[in-house]
C-alpha positions in Angstrom: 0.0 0.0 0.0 1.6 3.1 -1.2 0.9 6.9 -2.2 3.1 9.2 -3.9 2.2 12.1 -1.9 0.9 12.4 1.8 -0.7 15.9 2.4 -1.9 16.3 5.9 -4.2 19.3 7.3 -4.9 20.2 11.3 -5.1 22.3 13.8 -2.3 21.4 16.4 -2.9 18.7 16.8 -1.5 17.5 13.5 1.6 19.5 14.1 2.5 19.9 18.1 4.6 17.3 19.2 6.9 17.0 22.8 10.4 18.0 21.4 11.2 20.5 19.3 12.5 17.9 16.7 9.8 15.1 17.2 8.2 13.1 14.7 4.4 13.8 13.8 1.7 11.1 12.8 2.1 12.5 9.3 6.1 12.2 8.9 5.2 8.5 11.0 2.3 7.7 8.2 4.9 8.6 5.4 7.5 6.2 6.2 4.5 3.7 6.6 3.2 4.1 2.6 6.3 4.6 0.9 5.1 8.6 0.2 7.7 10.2 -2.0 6.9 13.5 -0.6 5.5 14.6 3.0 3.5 17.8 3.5 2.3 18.9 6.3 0.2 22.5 6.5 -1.0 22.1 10.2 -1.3 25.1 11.9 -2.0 25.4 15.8 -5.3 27.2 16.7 -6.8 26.7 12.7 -10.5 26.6 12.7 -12.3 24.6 10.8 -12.9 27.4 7.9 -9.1 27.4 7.5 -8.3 23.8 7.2 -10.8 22.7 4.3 -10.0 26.3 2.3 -5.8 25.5 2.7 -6.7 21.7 1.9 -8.6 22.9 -1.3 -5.9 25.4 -2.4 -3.2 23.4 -1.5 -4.2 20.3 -3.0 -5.0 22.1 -6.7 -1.5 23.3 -6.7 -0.2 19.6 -5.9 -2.5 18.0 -8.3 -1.4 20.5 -10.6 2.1 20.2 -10.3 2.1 16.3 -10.0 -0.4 15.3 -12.5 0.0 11.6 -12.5 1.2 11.1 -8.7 -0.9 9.4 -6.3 -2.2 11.3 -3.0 -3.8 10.8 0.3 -5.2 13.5 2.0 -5.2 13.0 5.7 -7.5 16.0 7.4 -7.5 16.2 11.5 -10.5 18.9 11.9 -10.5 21.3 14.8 -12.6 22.6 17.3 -16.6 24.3 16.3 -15.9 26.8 18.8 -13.2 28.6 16.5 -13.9 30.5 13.1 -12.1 33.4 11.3 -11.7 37.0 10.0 -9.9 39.1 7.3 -7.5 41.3 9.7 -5.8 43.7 6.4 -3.3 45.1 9.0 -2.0 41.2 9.9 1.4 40.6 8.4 1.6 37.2 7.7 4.9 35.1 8.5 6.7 34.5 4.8 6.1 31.1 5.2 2.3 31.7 5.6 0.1 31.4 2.6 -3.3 32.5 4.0 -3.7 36.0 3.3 -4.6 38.3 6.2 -7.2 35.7 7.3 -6.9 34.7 10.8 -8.7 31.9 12.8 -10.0 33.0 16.5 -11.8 31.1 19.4 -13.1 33.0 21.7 -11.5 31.6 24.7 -8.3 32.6 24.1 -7.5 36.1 22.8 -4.5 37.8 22.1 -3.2 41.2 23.6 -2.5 41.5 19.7 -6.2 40.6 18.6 -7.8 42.6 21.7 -6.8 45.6 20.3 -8.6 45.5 17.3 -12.2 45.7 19.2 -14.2 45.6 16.0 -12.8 42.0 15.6 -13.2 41.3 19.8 -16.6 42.5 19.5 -17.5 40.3 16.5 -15.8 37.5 18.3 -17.8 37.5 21.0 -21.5 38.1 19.5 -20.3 35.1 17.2 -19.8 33.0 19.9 -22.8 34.7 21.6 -25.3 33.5 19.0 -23.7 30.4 18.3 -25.4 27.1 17.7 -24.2 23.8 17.6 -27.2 22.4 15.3 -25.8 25.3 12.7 -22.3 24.8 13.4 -22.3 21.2 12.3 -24.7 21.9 9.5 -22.6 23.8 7.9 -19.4 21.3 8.9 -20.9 18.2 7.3 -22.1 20.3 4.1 -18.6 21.6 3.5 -17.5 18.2 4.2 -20.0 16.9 1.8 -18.1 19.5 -1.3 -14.7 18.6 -0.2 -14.8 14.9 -0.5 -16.8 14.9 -3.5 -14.1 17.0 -5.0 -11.5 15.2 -3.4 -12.8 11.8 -5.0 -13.4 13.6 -8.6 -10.0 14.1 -8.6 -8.9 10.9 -7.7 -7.5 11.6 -4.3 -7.4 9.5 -1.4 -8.7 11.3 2.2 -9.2 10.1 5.5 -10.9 12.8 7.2 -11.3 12.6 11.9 -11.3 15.1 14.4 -8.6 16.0 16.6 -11.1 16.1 19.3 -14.4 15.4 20.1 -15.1 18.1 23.0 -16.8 20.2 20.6 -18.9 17.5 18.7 -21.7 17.5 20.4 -24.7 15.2 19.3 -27.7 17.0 17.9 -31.0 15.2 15.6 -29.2 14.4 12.4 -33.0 13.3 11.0 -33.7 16.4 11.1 -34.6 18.1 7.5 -32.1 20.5 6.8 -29.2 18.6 7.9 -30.1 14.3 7.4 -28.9 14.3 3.9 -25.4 16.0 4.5 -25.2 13.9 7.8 -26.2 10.3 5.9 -23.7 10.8 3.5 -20.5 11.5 5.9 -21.7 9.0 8.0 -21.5 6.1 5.2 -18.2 7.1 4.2 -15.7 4.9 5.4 -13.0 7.4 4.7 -14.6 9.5 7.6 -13.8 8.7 11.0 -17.2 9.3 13.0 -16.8 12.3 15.1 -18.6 11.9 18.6 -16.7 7.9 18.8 -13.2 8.9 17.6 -10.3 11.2 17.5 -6.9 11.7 17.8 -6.9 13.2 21.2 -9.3 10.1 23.0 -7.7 7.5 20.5 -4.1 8.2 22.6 -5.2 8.5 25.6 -7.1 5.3 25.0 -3.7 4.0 23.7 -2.4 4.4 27.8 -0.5 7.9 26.0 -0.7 10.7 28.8 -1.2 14.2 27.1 2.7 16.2 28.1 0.6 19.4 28.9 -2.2 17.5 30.6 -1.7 19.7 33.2 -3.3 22.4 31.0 -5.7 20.5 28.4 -6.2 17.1 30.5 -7.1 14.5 28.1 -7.5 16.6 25.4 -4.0 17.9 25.0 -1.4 17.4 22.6 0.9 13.8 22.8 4.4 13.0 21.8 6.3 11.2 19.7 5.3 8.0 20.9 1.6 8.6 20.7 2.1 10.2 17.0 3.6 7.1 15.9 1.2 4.7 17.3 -2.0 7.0 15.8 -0.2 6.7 12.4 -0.1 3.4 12.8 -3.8 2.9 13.4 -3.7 5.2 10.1 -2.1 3.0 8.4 -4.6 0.1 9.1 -7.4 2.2 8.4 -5.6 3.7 5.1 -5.3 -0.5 4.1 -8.7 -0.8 4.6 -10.1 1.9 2.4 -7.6 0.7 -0.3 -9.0 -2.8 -0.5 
């Protein structure tokens, strides 16, 4: 079981590891298919908003520039309570390729970010008004788009949460969200989101978060928890193959 290219998408989760040189799931789950080429476009504190646009824009230019290369998409989605805003006076690091956007969540401003308070103030009457029923509305219909694009293009994905704190259950019969919700929920290439996700899946593993002090169970693990999640990966990858 091999892929040319592994591109992998987070929050940071995806990325964070417990030494400054440590291996990720991603760099673990490369080694395991063979991949020719490893990219990883995590980026601590990404919402949701940010992860599927980057995995979109990045993945046309890949296609683009490796036409007849095979590639697996490996997506860790973030936390419901974070979206984004267009800050025109953010400089962007040179290495950063997303414009002047910027992803928030509400718990955890910056002195930077307080001081623009048209942005504070939007922050919090988003959260104010927010709804989970909407939230993951939206979520599984953008989830809906991507993998049918991802699959007309003849890429690979395997798509989970990084945790499932924010996932809360709501009536997926319910009109305006049972079709989006039927069809994430019979693809295999989706991990379900309320069962499963990188942050339970290690702890469940006997992994002990290394700023559990902070996050308990739903902080970030090290190298020894990346490796064995890439490894469940890597079974689940097989699976999808056959």
């Amino acid at each position: 079981m091999s892929a040319n290219i592994l591109y992998c998408n987070s929050d940071s989760y995806g990325v964070l590891t417990d030494t400054p040189d440590g291996n990720r799931y991603s760099d673990y789950l490369g080694q395991m298919i063979k991949a020719e080429q490893v990219i990883n476009n995590g980026l601590p504190g990404s919402c949701n908003q940010r992860i599927i646009r980057t995995t979109v824009r990045d993945l046309l230019q890949i296609k683009s520039q490796n036409a007849n290369s095979s590639i697996l998409a490996v997506i860790c989605l973030g936390s419901l309570y974070r979206n984004e805003w267009w800050d025109p006076d953010f400089k962007p690091p040179f290495w950063c390729q997303d414009g002047h956007f910027q992803s928030f969540q509400v718990a955890g401003f910056s002195t930077r970010i307080e001081k623009h308070k048209e942005h504070y103030q939007y922050a919090k009457e988003w959260y104010r008004v927010f709804n989970d029923e909407a939230e993951q509305t939206s979520l599984l219909m953008w989830l809906n788009l991507l993998t049918a694009w991802l699959q007309t293009n003849g890429i690979n994905y395997i798509i989970f949460a990084g945790n499932t704190v924010t996932y809360k259950k709501i009536d997926y019969n319910s009109i305006f969200v049972k079709d989006f919700a039927a069809t994430v929920a019979a693809d295999v290439r989706i991990l379900p989101f309320h069962d499963f996700s990188f942050a339970s899946y290690c702890v469940q593993q006997g992994f002990k978060p290394y700023d559990f002090d902070q996050y308990q169970n739903n902080g970030h693990h090290g190298d020894l928890a990346h490796k064995k999640f890439a490894e469940y990966l890597f079974s689940h990858y097989k699976k999808i193959q056959t």
